[in-house]
C-alpha positions as CSV (number, residue, x, y, z in Angstrom):
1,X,0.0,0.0,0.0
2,X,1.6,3.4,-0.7
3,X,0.5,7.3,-0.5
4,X,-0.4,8.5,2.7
5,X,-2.7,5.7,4.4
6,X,0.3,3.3,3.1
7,X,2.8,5.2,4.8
8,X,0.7,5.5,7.7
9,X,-0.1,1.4,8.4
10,X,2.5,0.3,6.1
11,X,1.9,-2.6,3.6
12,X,-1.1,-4.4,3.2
13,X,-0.1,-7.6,2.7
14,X,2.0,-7.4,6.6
15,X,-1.5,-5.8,7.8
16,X,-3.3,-9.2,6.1
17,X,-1.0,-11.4,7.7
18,X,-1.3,-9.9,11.0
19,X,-5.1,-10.3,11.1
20,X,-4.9,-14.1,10.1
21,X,-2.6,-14.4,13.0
22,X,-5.0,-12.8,15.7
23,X,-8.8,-13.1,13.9
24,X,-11.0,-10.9,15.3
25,X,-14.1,-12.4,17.7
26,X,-17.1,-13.3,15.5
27,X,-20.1,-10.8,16.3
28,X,-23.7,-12.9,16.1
29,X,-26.4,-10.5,16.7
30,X,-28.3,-13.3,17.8
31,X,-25.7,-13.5,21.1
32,X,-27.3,-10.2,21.4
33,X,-30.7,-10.9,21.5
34,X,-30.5,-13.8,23.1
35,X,-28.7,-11.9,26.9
36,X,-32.4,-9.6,26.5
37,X,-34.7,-12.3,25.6
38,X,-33.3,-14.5,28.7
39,X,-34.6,-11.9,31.2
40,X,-37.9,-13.8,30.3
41,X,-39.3,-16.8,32.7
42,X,-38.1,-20.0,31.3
43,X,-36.5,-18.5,28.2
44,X,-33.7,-21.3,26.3
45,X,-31.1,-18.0,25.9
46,X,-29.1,-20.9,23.1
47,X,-32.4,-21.7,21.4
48,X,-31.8,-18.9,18.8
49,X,-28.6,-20.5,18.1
50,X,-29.8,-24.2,18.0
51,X,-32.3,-23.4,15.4
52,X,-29.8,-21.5,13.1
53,X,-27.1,-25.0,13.4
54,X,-24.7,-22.9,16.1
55,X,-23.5,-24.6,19.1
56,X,-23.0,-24.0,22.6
57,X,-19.8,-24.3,23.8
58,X,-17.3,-23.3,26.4
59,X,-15.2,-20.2,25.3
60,X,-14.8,-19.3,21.9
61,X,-13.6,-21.7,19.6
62,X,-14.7,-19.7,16.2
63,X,-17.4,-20.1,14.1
64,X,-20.7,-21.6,14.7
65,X,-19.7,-21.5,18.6
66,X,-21.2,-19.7,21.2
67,X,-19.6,-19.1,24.2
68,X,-21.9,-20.5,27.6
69,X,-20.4,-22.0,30.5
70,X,-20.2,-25.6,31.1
71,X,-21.4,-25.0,34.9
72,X,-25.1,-23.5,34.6
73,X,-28.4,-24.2,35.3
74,X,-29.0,-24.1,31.1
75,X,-26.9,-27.0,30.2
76,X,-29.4,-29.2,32.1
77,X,-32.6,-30.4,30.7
78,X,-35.6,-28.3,31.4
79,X,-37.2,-30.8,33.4
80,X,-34.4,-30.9,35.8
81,X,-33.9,-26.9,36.3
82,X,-34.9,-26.1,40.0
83,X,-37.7,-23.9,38.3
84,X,-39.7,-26.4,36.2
85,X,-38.9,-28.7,39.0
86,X,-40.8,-26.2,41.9
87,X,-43.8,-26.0,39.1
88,X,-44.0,-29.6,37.7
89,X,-43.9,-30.9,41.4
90,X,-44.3,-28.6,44.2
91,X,-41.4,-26.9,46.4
92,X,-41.8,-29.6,49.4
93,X,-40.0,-31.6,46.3
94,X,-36.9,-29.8,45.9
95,X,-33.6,-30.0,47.8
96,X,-32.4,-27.0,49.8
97,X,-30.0,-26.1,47.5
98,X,-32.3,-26.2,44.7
99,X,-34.7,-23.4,46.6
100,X,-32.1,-21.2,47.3
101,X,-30.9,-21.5,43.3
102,X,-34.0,-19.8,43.4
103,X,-34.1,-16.9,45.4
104,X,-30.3,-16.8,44.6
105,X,-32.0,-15.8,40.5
106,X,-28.4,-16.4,38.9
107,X,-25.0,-17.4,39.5
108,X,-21.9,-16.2,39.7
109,X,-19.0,-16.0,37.2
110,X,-17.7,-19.3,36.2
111,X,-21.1,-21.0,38.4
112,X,-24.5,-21.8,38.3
113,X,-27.0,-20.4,40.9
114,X,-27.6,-23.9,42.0
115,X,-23.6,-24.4,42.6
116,X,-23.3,-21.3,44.2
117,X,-26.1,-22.0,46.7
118,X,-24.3,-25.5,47.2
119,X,-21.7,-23.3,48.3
120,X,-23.4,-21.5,50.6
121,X,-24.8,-24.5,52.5
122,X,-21.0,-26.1,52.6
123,X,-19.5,-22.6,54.2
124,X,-22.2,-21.7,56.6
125,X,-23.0,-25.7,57.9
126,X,-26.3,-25.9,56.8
127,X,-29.3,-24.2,56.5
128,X,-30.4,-22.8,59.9
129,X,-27.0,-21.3,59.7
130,X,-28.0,-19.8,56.3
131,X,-31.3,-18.1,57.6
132,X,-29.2,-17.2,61.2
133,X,-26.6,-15.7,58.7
134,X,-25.8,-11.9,59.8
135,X,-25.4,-9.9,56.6
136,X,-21.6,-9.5,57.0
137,X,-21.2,-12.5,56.9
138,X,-23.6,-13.5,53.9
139,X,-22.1,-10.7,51.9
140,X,-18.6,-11.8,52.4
141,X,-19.7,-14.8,50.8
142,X,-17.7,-14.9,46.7
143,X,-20.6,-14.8,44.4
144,X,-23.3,-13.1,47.2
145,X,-23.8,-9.6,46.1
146,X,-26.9,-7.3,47.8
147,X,-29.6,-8.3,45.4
148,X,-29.0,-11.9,46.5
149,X,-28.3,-11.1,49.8
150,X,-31.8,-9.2,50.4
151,X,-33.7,-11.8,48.3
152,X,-32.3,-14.6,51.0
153,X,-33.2,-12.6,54.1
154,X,-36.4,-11.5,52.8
155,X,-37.7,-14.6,52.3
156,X,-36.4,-15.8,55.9
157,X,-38.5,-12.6,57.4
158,X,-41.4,-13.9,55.5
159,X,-40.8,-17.7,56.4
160,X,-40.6,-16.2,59.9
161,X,-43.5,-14.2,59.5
162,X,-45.7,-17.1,58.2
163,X,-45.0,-18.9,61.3
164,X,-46.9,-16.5,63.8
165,X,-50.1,-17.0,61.8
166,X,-52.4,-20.0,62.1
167,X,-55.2,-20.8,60.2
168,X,-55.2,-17.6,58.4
169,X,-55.2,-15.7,62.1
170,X,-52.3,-14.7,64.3
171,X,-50.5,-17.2,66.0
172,X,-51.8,-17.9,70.1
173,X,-50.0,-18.7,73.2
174,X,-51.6,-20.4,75.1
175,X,-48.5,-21.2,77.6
176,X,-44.7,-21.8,77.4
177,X,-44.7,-24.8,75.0
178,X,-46.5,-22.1,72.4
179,X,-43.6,-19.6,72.8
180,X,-41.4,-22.5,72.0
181,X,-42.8,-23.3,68.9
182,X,-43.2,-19.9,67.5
183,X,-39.2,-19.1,68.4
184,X,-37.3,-22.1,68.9
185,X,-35.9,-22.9,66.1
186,X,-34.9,-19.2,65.0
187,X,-32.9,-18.5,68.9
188,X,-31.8,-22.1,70.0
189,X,-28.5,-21.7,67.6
190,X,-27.7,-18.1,68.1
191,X,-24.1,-17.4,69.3
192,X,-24.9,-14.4,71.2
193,X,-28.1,-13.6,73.9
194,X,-31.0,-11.8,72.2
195,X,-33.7,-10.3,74.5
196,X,-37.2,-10.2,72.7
197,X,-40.5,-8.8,73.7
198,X,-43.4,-11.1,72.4
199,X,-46.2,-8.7,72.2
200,X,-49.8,-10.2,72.3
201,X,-53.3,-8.5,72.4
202,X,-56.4,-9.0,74.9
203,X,-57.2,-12.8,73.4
204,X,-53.1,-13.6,73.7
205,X,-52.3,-13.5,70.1
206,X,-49.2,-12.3,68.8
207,X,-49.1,-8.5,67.8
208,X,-44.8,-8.9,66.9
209,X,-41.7,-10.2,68.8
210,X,-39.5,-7.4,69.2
211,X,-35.7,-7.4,69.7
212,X,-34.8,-5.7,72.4
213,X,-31.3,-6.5,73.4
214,X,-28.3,-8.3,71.8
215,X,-25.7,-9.4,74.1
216,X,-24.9,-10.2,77.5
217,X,-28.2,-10.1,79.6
218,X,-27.7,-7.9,82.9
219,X,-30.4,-6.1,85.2
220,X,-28.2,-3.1,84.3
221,X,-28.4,-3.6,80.2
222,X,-31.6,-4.4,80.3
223,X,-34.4,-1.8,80.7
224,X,-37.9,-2.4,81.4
225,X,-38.8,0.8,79.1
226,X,-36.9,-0.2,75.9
227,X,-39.5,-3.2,75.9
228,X,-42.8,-1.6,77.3
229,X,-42.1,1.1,75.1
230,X,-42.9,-0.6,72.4
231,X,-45.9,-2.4,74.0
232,X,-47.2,1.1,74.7
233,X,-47.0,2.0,70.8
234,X,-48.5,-1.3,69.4
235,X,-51.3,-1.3,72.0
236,X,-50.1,-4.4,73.4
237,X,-52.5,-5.7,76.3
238,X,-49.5,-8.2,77.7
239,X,-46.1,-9.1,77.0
240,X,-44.1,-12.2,77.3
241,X,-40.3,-12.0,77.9
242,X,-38.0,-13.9,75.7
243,X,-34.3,-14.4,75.6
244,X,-31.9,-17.5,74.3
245,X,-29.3,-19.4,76.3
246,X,-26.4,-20.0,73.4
247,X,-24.9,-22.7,75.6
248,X,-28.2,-24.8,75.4
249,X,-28.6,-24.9,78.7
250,X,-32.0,-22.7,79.6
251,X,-31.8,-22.8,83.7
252,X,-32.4,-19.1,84.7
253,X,-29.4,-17.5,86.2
254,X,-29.7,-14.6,88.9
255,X,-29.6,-11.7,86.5
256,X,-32.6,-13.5,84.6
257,X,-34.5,-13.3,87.8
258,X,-33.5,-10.0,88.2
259,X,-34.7,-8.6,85.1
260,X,-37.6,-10.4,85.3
261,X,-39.0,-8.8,88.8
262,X,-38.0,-4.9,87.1
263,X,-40.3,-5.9,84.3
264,X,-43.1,-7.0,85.9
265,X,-42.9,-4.2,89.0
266,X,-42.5,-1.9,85.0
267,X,-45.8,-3.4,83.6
268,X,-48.2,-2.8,87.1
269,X,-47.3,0.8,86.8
270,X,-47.8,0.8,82.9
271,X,-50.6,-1.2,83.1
272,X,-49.1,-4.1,80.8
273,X,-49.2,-7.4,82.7
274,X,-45.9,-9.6,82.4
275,X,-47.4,-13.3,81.7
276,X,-43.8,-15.1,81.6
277,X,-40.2,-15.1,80.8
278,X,-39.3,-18.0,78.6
279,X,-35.6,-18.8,78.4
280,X,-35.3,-21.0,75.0
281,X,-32.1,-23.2,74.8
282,X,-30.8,-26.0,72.6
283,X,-34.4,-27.8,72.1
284,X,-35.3,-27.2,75.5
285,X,-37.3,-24.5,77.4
286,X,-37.8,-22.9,80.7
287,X,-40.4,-21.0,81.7
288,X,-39.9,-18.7,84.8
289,X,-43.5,-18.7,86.0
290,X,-44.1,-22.4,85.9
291,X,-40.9,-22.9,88.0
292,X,-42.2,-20.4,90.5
293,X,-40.0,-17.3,90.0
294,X,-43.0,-14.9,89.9
């Protein structure tokens, strides 16, 4: 090539012999369409291709190849995606890992959602652990970014949620063993003491549990009015006292006691009667009135 454009990239034949060396990408438009058309529910995103005689493969290995990684949900058949699966049989069907492929939406780079929540289940021990995660620790997770992260603990809050209603009305204690049920399984694992206010109204069902205290539980941490407070606000006629034992062990120490008598002498003056203290441990209970404490 000579005149200016010649001097400029020099001659065409080197310029030739460059590009046979390094060959450019091939662009398929229907790559393109096929990332929007994916956003739809139970869209094949390599459908386009199949029908035009491409192939899926890993990495690009020229033409007629797509790239799609070996390691997703897509490569199996539709009958066995964790989607189809939840419709076709009902989610009491799938595996744990399976519903949180789910929630999760999508994987991350280089894995499937349903390897990815695999993952999770293998790093945090098991599931309880999952829903017990604190969001530090789920978001330090490779592959868990926010969107996942809310998705997870929103459906935990709901999950939880569900729990204090029965029969389409709110959940009712009728003694210690109910307060069990409705917490047990959420406290008996924490690490740490949590304090929670079960708030109920005149027929003793559950208005909310609120959390009023993480940590060590001492008369002096511990204030009557951080609990009532709330009971004031949500017109709470009573309020049962809540709090976990993380060694498993749910004898009432002194400083439950003590707590326990400034709530109740709290509540006469409020007008908000005290109807237990309930110390959950590791699948056992205690419950401070039956054992005569007040």
């Amino acid at each position: 090539m000579r005149g200016p454009i010649g001097s400029i990239f020099g001659d065409l034949d080197e310029i030739e012999a460059a590009i046979d060396l390094f060959p450019p990408r091939p662009w398929n438009p229907l790559k393109t369409l096929g990332k929007h058309l994916n956003e739809l529910d139970g869209f094949d995103s390599f459908a386009p291709y199949r029908r035009w005689g491409l192939r899926a493969c890993s990495g690009w290995e020229g033409d007629g190849c797509m790239a799609e990684s070996t390691d997703s949900i897509r490569m199996l058949p539709r009958s066995e995606r964790p989607r189809e699966r939840l419709y076709r049989k009902g989610p009491s069907a799938l595996a744990d890992r399976e519903l949180i492929a789910i929630l999760l939406g999508s994987g991350s780079k280089g894995k499937s959602a349903l390897t990815l929540a695999s993952d999770l289940l293998v790093n945090l021990g098991n599931l309880r652990a999952l829903a017990l995660s604190d969001p530090t620790v789920l978001l330090g997770q490779v592959g868990v970014g926010p969107g996942k992260a809310a998705r997870l603990f929103a459906a935990v809050e709901l999950g939880r949620r569900v729990v204090s209603y029965r029969n389409g009305e709110r959940f009712t204690i009728r003694g210690p063993e109910d307060v069990a049920t409705l917490l047990m399984d959420e406290m008996r694992s924490l690490d740490r003491e949590e304090f929670r206010v079960l708030l109920l109204d005149a027929k003793n069902r559950v208005i909310d549990a609120v959390t009023v205290s993480v940590g060590t539980l001492t008369a002096s941490l511990i204030h009557p009015r951080e609990g009532l407070k709330t009971a004031i606000i949500r017109s709470a006629a009573s309020v049962i006292l809540v709090h976990n034992h993380p060694t498993g062990i749910p004898t009432p120490s002194r400083e439950d006691v003590e707590v326990t008598e400034r709530f109740v002498d709290a509540g006469r003056i409020v007008g908000i009667e005290i109807l237990d203290h309930v110390i959950i441990g590791d699948g056992r209970f205690e419950s401070l009135r039956e054992t005569g404490y007040f």
